[in-house]
MIGU-641730 format. One record per residue (C-alpha): x, y, z; residue in one letter. Coordinates in steps of 0.001 Angstrom, whole numbers. Layout:
MIGU-641730
<east X&north Y&up Z&type A>
...
This chain:
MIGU-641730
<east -20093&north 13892&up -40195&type X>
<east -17154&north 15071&up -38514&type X>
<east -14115&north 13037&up -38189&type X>
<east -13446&north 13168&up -34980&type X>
<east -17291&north 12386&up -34085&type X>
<east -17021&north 9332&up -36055&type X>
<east -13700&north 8441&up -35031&type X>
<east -15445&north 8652&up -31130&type X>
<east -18715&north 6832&up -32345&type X>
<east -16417&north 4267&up -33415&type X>
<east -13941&north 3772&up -30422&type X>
<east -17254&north 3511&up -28489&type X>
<east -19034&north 798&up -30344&type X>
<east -15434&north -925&up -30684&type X>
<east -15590&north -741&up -26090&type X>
<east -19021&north -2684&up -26585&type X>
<east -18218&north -5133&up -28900&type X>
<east -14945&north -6149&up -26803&type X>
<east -16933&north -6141&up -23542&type X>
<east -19629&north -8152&up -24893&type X>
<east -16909&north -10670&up -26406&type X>
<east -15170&north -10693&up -22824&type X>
<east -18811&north -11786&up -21336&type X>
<east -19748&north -14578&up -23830&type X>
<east -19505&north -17626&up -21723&type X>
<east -19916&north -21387&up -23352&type X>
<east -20556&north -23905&up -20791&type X>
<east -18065&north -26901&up -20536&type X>
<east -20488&north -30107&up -21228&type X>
<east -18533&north -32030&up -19017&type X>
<east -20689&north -32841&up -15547&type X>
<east -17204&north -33023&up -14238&type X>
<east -15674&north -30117&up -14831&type X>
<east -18801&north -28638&up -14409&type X>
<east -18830&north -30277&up -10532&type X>
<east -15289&north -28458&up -10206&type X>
<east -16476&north -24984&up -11089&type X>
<east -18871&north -25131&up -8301&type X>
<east -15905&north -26494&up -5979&type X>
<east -14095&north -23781&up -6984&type X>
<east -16953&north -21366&up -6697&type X>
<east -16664&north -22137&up -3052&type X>
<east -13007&north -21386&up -2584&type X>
<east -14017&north -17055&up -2562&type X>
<east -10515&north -16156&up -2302&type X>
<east -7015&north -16314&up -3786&type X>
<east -3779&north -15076&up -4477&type X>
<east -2940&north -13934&up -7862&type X>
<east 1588&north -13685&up -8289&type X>
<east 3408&north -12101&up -11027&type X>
<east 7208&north -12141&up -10859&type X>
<east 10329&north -12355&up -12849&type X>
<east 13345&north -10382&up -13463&type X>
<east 11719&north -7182&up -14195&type X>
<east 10732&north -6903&up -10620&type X>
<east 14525&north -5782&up -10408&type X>
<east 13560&north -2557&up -12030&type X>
<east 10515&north -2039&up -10953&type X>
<east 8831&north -1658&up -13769&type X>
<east 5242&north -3279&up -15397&type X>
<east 5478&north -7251&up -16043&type X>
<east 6255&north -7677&up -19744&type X>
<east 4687&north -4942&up -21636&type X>
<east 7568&north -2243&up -21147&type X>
<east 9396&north -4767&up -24146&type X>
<east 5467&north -3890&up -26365&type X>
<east 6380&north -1973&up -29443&type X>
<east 2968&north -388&up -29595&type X>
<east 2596&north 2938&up -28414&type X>
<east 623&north 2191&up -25056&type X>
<east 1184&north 4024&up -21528&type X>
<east 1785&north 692&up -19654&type X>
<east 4486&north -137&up -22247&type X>
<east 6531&north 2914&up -23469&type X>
<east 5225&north 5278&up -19644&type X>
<east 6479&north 2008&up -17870&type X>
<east 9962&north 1781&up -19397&type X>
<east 13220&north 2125&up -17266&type X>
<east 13688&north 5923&up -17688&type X>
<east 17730&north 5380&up -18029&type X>
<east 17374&north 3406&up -20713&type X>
<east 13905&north 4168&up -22778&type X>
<east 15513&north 6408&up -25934&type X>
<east 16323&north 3638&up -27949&type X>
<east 13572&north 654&up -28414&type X>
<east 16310&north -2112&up -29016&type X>
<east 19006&north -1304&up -26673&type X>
<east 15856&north -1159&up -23911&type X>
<east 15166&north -4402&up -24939&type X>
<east 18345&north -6184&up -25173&type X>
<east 18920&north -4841&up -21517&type X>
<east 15555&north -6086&up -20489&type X>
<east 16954&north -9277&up -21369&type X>
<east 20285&north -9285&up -19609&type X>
<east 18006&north -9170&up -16585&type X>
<east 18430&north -12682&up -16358&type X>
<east 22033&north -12410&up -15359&type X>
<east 21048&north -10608&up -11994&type X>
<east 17972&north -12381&up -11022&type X>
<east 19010&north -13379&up -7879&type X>
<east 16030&north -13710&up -5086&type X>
<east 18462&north -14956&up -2052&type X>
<east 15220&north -14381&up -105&type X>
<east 12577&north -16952&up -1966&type X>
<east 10793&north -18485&up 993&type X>
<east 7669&north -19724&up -563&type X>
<east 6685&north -21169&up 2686&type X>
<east 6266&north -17916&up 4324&type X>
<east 4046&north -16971&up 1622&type X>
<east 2180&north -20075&up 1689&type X>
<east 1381&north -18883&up 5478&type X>
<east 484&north -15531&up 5075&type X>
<east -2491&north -16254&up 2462&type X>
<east -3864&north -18905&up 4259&type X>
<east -3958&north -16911&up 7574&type X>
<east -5569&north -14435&up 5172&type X>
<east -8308&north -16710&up 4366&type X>
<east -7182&north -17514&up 773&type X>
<east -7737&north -21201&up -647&type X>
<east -6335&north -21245&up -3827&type X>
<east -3318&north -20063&up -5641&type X>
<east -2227&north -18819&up -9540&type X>
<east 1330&north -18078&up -9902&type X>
<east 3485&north -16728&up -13420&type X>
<east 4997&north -19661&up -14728&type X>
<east 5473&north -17444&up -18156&type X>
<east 4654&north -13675&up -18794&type X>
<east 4562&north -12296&up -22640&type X>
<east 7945&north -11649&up -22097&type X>
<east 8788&north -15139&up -22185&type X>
<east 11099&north -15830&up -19285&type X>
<east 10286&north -19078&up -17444&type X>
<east 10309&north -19267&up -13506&type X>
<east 10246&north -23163&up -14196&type X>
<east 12612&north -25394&up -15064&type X>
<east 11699&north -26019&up -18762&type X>
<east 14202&north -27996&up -21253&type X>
<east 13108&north -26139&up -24268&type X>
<east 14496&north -22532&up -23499&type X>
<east 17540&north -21083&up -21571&type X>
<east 15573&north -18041&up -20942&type X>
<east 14435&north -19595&up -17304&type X>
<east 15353&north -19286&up -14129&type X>
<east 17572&north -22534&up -14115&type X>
<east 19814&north -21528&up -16256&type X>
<east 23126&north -21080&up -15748&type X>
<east 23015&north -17548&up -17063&type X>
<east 20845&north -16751&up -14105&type X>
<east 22548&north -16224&up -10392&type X>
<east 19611&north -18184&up -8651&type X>
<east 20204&north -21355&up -10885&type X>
<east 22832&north -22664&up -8131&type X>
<east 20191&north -22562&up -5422&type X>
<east 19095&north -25630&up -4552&type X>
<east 15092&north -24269&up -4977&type X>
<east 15967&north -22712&up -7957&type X>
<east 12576&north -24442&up -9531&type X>
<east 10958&north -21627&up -8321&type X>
<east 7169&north -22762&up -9660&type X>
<east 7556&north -26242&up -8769&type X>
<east 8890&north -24624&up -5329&type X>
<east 5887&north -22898&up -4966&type X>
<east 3531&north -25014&up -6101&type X>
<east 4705&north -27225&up -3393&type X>
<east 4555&north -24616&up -594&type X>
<east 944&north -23740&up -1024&type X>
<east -318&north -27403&up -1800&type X>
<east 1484&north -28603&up 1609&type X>
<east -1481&north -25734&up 2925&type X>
<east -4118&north -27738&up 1003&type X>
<east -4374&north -24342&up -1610&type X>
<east -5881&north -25277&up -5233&type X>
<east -2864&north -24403&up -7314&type X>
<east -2879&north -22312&up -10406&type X>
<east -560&north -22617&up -13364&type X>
<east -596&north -19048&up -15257&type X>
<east 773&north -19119&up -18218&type X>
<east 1137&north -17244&up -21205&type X>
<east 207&north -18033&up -25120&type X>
<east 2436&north -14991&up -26520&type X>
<east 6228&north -15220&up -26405&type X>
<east 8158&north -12439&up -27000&type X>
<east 11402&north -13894&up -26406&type X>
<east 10737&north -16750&up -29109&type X>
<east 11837&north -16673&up -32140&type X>
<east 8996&north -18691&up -33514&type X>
<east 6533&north -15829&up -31994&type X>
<east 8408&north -12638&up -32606&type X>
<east 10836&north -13939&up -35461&type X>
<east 14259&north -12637&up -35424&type X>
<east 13791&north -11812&up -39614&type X>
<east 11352&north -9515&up -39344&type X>
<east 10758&north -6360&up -36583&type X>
<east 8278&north -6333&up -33879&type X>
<east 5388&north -3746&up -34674&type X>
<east 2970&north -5180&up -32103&type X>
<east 2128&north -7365&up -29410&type X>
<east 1113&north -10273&up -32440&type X>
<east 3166&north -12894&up -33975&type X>
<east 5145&north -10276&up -36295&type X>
<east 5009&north -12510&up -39650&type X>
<east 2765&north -13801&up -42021&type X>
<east 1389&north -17082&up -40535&type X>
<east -438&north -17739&up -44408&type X>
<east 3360&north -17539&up -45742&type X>
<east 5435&north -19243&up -42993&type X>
<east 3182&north -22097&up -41433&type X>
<east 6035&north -24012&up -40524&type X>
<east 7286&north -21110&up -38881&type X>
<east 4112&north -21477&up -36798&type X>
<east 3607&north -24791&up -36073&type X>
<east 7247&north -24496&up -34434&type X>
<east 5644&north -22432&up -32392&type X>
<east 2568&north -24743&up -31825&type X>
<east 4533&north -27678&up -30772&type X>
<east 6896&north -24680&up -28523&type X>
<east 3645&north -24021&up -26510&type X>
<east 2229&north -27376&up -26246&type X>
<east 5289&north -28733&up -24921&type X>
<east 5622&north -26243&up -22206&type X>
<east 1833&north -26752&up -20974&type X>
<east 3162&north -30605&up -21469&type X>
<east 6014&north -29963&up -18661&type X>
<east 3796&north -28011&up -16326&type X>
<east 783&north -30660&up -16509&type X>
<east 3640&north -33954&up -16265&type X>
<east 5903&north -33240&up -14041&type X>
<east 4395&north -30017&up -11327&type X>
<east 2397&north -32268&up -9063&type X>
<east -1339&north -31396&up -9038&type X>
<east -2520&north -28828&up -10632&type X>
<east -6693&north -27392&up -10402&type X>
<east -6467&north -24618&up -12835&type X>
<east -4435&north -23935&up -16403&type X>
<east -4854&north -20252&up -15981&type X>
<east -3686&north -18528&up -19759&type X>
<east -2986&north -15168&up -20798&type X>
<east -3103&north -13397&up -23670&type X>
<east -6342&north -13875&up -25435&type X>
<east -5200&north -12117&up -29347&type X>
<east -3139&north -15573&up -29416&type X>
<east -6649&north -17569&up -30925&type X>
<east -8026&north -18697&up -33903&type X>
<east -10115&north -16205&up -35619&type X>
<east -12166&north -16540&up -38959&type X>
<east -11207&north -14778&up -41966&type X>
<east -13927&north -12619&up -41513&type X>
<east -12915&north -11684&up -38123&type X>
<east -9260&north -10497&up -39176&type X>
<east -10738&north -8576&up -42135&type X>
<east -13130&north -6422&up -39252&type X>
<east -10125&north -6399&up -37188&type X>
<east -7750&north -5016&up -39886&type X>
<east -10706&north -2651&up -40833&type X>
<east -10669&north -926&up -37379&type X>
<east -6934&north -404&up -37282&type X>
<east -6162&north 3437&up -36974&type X>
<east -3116&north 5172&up -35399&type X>
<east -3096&north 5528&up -31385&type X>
<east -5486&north 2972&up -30984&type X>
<east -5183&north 496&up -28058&type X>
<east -6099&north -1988&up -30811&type X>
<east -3127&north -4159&up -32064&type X>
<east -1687&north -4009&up -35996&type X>
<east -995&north -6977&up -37217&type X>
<east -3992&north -9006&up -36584&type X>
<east -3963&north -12210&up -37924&type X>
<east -5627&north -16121&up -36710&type X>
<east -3589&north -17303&up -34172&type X>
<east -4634&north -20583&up -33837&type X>
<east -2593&north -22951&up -31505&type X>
<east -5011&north -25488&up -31482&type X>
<east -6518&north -25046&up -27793&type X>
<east -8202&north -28764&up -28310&type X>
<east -5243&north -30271&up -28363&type X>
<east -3806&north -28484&up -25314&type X>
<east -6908&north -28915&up -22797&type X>
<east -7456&north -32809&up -23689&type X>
<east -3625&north -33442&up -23185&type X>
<east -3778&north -31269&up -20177&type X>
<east -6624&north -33467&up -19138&type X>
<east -5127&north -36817&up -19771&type X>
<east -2169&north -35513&up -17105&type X>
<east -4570&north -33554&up -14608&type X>
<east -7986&north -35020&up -14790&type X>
<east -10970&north -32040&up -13667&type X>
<east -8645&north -29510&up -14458&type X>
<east -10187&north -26149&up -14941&type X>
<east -8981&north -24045&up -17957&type X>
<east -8957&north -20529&up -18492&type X>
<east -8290&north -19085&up -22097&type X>
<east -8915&north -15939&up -21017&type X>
<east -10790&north -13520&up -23065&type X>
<east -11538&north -15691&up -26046&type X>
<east -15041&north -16758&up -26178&type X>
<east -15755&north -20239&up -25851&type X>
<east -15734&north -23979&up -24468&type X>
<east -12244&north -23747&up -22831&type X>
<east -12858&north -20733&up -20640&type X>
<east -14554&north -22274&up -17906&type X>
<east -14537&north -19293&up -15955&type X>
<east -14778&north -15317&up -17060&type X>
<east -11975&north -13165&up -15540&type X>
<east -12741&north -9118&up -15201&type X>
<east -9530&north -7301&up -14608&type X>
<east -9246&north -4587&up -12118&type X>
<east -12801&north -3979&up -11946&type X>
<east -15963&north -5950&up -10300&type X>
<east -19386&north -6033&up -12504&type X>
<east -21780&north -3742&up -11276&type X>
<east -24331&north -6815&up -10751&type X>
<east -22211&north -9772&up -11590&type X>
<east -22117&north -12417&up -14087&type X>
<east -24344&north -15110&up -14423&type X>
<east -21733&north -17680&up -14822&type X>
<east -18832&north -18614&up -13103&type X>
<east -16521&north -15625&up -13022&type X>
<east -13577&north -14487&up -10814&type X>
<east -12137&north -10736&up -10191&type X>
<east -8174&north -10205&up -10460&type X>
<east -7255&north -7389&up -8672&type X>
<east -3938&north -5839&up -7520&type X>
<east -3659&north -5237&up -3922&type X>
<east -875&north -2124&up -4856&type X>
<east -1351&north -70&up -8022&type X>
<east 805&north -2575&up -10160&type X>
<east 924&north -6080&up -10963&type X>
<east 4514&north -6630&up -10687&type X>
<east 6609&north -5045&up -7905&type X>
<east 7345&north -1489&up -7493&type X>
<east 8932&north 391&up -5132&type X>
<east 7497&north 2440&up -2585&type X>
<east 3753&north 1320&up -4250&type X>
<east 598&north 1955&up -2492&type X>
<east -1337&north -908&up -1421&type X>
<east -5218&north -409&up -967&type X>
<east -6218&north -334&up 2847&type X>
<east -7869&north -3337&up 4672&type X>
<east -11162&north -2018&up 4993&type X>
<east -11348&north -1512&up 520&type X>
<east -10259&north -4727&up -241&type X>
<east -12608&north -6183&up 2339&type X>
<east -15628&north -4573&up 1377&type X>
<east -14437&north -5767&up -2430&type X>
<east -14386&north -9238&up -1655&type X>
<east -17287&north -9133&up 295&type X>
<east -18670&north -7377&up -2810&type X>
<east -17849&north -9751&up -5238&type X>
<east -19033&north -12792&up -3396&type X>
<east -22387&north -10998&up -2767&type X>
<east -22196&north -10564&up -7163&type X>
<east -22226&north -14522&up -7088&type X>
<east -17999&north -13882&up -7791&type X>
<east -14276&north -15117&up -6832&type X>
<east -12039&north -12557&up -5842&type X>
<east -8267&north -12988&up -7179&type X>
<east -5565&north -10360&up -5385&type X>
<east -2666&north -9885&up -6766&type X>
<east 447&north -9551&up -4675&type X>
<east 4376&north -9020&up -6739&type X>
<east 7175&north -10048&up -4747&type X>
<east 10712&north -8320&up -4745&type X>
<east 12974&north -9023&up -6414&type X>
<east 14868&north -10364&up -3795&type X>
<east 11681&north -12760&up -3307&type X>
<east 10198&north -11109&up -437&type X>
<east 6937&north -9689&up 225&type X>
<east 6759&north -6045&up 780&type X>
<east 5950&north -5550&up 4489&type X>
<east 2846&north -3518&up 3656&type X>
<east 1318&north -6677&up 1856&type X>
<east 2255&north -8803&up 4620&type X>
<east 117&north -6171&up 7279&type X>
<east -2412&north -6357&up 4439&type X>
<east -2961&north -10240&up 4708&type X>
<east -2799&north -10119&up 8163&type X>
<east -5901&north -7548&up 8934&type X>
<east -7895&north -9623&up 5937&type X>
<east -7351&north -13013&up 8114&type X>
<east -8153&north -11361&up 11333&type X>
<east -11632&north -10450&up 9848&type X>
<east -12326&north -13636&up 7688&type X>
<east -11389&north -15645&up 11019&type X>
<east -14655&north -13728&up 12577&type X>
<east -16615&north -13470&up 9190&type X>
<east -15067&north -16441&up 6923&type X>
<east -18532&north -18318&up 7134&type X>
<east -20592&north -15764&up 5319&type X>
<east -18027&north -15923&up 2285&type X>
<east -17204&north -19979&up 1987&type X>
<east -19564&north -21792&up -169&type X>
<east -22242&north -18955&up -408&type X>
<east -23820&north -18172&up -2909&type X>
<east -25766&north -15159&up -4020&type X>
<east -28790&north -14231&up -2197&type X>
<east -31970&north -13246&up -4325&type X>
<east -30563&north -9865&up -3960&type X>
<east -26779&north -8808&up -3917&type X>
<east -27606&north -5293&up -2389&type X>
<east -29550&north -3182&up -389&type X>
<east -28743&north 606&up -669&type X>
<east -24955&north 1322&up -1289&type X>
<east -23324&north -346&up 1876&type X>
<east -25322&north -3480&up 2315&type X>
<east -24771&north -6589&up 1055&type X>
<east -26264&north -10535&up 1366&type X>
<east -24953&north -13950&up 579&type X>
<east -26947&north -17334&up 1149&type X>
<east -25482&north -20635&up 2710&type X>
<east -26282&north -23334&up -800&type X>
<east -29065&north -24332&up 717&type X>
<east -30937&north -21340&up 1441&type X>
<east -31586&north -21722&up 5156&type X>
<east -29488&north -19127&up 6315&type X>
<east -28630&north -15149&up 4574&type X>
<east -25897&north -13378&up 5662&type X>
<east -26098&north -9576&up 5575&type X>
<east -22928&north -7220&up 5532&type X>
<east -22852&north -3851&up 6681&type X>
<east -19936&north -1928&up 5223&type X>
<east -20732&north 1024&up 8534&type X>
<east -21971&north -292&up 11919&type X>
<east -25504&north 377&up 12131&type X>
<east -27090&north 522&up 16142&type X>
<east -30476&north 760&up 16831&type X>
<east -33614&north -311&up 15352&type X>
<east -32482&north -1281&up 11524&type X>
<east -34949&north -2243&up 9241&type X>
<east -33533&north -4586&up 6182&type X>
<east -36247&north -4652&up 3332&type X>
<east -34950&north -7400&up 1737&type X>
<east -34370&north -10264&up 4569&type X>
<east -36754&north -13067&up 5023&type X>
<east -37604&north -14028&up 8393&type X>
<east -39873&north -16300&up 10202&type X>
<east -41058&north -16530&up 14138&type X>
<east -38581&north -19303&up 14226&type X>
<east -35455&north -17797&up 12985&type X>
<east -32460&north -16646&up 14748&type X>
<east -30440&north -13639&up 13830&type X>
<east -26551&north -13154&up 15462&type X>
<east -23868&north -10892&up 14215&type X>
<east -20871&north -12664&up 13707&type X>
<east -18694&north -12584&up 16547&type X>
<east -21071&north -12482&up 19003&type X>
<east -22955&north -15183&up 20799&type X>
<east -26339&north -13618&up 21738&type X>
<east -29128&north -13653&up 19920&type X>
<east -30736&north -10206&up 18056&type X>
<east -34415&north -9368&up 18711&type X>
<east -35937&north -8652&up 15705&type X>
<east -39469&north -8094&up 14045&type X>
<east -41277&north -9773&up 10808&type X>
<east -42643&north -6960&up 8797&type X>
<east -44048&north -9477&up 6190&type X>
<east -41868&north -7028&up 3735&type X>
<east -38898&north -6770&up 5663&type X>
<east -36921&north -7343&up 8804&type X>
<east -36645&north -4869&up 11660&type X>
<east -34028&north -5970&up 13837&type X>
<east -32156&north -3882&up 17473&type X>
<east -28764&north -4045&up 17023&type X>
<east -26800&north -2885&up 20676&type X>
<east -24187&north 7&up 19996&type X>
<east -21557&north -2566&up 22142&type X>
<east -21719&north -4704&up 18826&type X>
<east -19637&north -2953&up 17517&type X>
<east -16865&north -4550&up 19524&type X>
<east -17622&north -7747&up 17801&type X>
<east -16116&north -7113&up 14412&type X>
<east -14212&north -4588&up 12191&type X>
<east -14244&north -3238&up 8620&type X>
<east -17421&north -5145&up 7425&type X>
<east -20321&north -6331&up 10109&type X>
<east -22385&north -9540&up 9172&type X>
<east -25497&north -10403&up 10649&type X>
<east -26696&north -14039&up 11007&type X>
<east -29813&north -14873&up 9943&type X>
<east -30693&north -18763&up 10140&type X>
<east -34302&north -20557&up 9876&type X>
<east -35174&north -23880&up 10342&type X>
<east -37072&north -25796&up 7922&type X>
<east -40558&north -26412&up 8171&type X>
C-alpha cells in the first residue's frame, strides 16, 4: 500500500477514535449531582474568560511556550522574539513583571453578561502555562506576587475578585483550572528538556518526582474549593494529564509519527482524580466536575470546543465558543456578529445543549468595546426571547429545514419555534403539534396567531408587521392546555 495512503487511513481512524473517546459519557450515580446537572441544564448561557499576562502580547493563552511543532504554538509566538525556543520562553515568563490591569473592574463585567442573559460563569484560575490569577501560597508565579505590578492593588485577588462580582449577580461560578503545569518544576522538570506538552520525565523512574506534583495540584484545587466562596463547577483542562493503562500508552506510543498533532511522550498521568472530586466535595457539596476529555465518572458534563454537534448529545453537554477568533485577547480581533452567535445559542439549546462564549479581556482588564456591543444586542433579544431558551428542553425534533428550530417548556405543554428569517404569510410547520385549544404568539407580541390543525402539521398567518416584534431570531409561541 502506499505510504502516504496508509499514513492518511491512519490519521483518519486516529480522528474517530479521539472523537468517540471525547463522546463517552459515564453517568455520576449520585441523585444529587445528578439533580444539579439538570439545574445547570437550565442555566443555557455563560461566559467562558481566559486571561493572564500573555494578553500583553497578544498572543494564544499558553500554548505559544508548547515545544511541539503545532500552528497555535510556534504560528502564535511573539514574532520579535520566536528564533530561539528558550529565550521566547524565559521572556514569556518575565511577563509577570508588567502585568498590570489598572482597569480590572469585575463589576462591570458582572453587568454586561447578565444584561446579556448569561447565568453562569467559568473563569482561568490556571492555564498550562502555570501562572495563577489567585492568590495561591504554593507558587510566586501568581498575580500576588510581588514580582507582579498589580500585587499592590488592593483587588489584586483577581479570581476571588471575580468570583465575587458575578455571585453578587446570582451567576453559578466556575473555577477553570488546569492539570498541566508548565511552569512547575515537578511537571516540566528543570533536569530534563521539554519535548511536548507531557510531564517531560519518566514517571516509572521518578515517582517521587510525581507525587510532588500530585500533592502540587491537589493543594491548589484545595485553596480554590476552601477559601473562594461558593463554587458550582470545578471546570479542568487538559485531558493527556490522566491515568491510562499500560496498554493504552503502548497504542499511544505506537501511533507517534513526526508532524502529528499527537503528543511524544505519552505516559499515565495519573493524579488521582478520586481524591480531588471527594475533597472538592467535602468543601463544595453538589459541585459539578469537569475532567474534560477523559472518559469517565468525573466528567459530569461533555464539552465540544469551537464546534456544536450536528444533532447533539444525549447527555449533558455544553459548547465553548469564542466570541472573537481567539481565546485570549488580541488586538484588533474580529468578533462574530449578533445575529451568528444568536442563531448558535439558539442552536445549541434546540440540540438539548449549553452554550459557553468566550470573551479575553485586555490586558489592561478591560473588555474590548466590540464585546461589550456584542453582549448588549444578545440581552436586547434574550429580554424579548429569554423564555424559549431557560429551562427548555429539546423538542421531539431540534429542526425543521435549515433555519428552523424548536425547544419545549419541561413539561411539554408549550414548543417554541425559532425562525432564523422572518417568515409572513401563511407558514406551514410540519412538525408542531396543535390542538383547537392552543394558542400560538410570537414573542414580543401580545395578539394571538390564527392558525390551522393539519393533523400532520401546523399552518399558521403570520402579519408582515411582526416583524417589528423581534430581531435576529423570531420565536413563535405555541401553548396548550391540558386535557
Amino acid at each position: 500500500m502506499n505510504k502516504n495512503l496508509c499514513f492518511g487511513i491512519i490519521l483518519v481512524l486516529l480522528s474517530i477514535h479521539a472523537l468517540a473517546q471525547e463522546n463517552t459519557y459515564v453517568q455520576d450515580p449520585d441523585p444529587a449531582i445528578q439533580q444539579r446537572l439538570e439545574d445547570w441544564k437550565d442555566l443555557k448561557f455563560g461566559l467562558l474568560m481566559h486571561w493572564g499576562p500573555y494578553s500583553q502580547w497578544g498572543v494564544v493563552e499558553s500554548w505559544s511556550i508548547c515545544p511541539e511543532d503545532l500552528s497555535w504554538a510556534t504560528g502564535g509566538r511573539k514574532k520579535e522574539f520566536a528564533e530561539n525556543y528558550n529565550d521566547y520562553v524565559k521572556k514569556y515568563e518575565q511577563l509577570q513583571t508588567t502585568f498590570n490591569p489598572v482597569k480590572f473592574n469585575p463589576e462591570k463585567w458582572a453587568a454586561a453578561a447578565k444584561n446579556a442573559g448569561m447565568k453562569y460563569l467559568v473563569f482561568t484560575t490556571k492555564h498550562h502555562d502555570g501562572f495563577c490569577m489567585f492568590d495561591t501560597q504554593l507558587t510566586d508565579y501568581k498575580i500576588t506576587d510581588s514580582k507582579t505590578p498589580f500585587s499592590v492593588n488592593k483587588r489584586s485577588n483577581i479570581a476571588k475578585e471575580v468570583f465575587s462580582a458575578f455571585r453578587n449577580e446570582n451567576f453559578w461560578i466556575g473555577a477553570y483550572f488546569s492539570k498541566p503545569d508548565w511552569h512547575s518544576d515537578y511537571y516540566w522538570w528543570e533536569r530534563f528538556p521539554a519535548v511536548d506538552r507531557n510531564c517531560n520525565y519518566s514517571i516509572q523512574k521518578h515517582p517521587e518526582q510525581w507525587q510532588k506534583f500530585v500533592d502540587y495540584t491537589h493543594n491548589q484545587i484545595d485553596e480554590l474549593m476552601s477559601n473562594y466562596g461558593k463554587l458550582d463547577i470545578l471546570w479542568l483542562d487538559g485531558g493527556w494529564v490522566c491515568k491510562k493503562t499500560d496498554e493504552t500508552v503502548k497504542k499511544e506510543m505506537d501511533l507517534v509519527w513526526e508532524n502529528s498533532r499527537w503528543a511524544r511522550n505519552p505516559q499515565s498521568q495519573d493524579v488521582d482524580m478520586a481524591g480531588i472530586v471527594k475533597n472538592a466535595r467535602q468543601k463544595q457539596p453538589g459541585i459539578i466536575v469537569v475532567d474534560r476529555a477523559v472518559p469517565g465518572v468525573f466528567q459530569n458534563y461533555l464539552t465540544p470546543e469551537q464546534e456544536v454537534p450536528e444533532t447533539g448529545l444525549p447527555y449533558p453537554w455544553e459548547t465553548c465558543m469564542t466570541m472573537a477568533t481567539s481565546w485570549s485577547y488580541v488586538p484588533n480581533d474580529t468578533y462574530k456578529p449578533a445575529d451568528e452567535l444568536i442563531e448558535k445559542l439558539v442552536d445549541i439549546v434546540s440540540k438539548g445543549g449549553n452554550f459557553l462564549l468566550n470573551i479575553g479581556p485586555r490586558p489592561d482588564g478591560e473588555l474590548d468595546p466590540v464585546a461589550y456591543e456584542r453582549l448588549n444586542e444578545i440581552g436586547g433579544w434574550m429580554k424579548t426571547n429569554g423564555e424559549a431558551i431557560y429551562g427548555s428542553r429539546m423538542y421531539k425534533v431540534y429542526n425543521e429545514g435549515e433555519n428552523i428550530r424548536y425547544t419545549q417548556s419541561k413539561d411539554g405543554r408549550t414548543t417554541y419555534v425559532f425562525f432564523f428569517d422572518f417568515r409572513e404569510g401563511p407558514v406551514v410547520l410540519k412538525e408542531l403539534e396543535v390542538n383547537e385549544n392552543s394558542e400560538i404568539k410570537m414573542l414580543g407580541s401580545s395578539n394571538s396567531l390564527k392558525f390551522k390543525d393539519l393533523h400532520k402539521g401546523t399552518k399558521i398567518t403570520i402579519p408582515k408587521k411582526l416583524k417589528k416584534a423581534g430581531q435576529h431570531v423570531w420565536v413563535l409561541k405555541a401553548t396548550s392546555p391540558t386535557t
